[in-house]
N, C-alpha and C positions, 0 to 999 in steps of 0.2 A: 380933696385928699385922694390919694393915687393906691388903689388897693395892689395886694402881692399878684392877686392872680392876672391882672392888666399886664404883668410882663413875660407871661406864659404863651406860648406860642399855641393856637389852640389844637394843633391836631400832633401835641406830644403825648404820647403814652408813654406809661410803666408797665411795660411788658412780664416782669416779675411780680408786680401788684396785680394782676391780672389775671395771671396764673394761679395766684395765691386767692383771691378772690372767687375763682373758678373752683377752686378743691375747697376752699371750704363749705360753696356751693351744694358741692356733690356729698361732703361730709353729711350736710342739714338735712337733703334729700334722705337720703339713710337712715339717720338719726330717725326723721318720722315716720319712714319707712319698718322701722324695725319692732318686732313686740318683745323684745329682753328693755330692759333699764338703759341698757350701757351699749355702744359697741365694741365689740371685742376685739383685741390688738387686732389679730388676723384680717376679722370684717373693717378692720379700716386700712391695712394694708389694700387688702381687694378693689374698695373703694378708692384709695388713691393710684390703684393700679403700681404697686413696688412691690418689690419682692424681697422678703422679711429674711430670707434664711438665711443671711449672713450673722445671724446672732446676735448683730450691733447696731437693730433698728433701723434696719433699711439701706446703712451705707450712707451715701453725700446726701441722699434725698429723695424722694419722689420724682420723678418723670415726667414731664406733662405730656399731655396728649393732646393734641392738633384740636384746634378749637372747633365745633361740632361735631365732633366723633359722637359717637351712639354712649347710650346709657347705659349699665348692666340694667 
C-alpha cells in the first residue's frame, strides 16, 4: 500500500507553517518565562515583535523575523 507522504518531495517546506511554529515557540518560551498567570496583550505583542497601536490587534498580522534572530 502506497502511503500520502511517498509523494511528497522531500525538501518541500511550509514556509508559513514554520513561521507559525516559530512564534508559537517564542510564545511557550514566555509563557514559562513569566511569573503573572497570563500573558498580557502587550507582552505578547512584544513577544511577537508587532506593533498593537493600531487598535485592531496588530493589523494583517505579525511579522516574522529572520530565522535566528536574537531572543528578547
Amino acid at each position: 500500500m502506497l502511503s500520502v507522504a511517498a509523494h511528497r518531495h522531500p525538501k518541500v517546506q511550509d514556509h508559513v507553517a514554520l513561521v507559525e511554529i516559530d512564534l508559537t515557540g517564542e510564545l511557550m518560551i514566555a509563557a514559562a518565562a513569566a511569573t503573572e498567570d497570563r500573558l498580557s496583550p502587550d507582552r505578547i505583542d512584544e513577544v511577537l515583535d508587532v506593533d498593537g497601536e493600531d487598535g485592531e490587534g496588530g493589523g494583517a498580522g505579525p511579522v516574522p523575523r529572520c530565522a535566528g534572530s536574537a531572543r528578547p
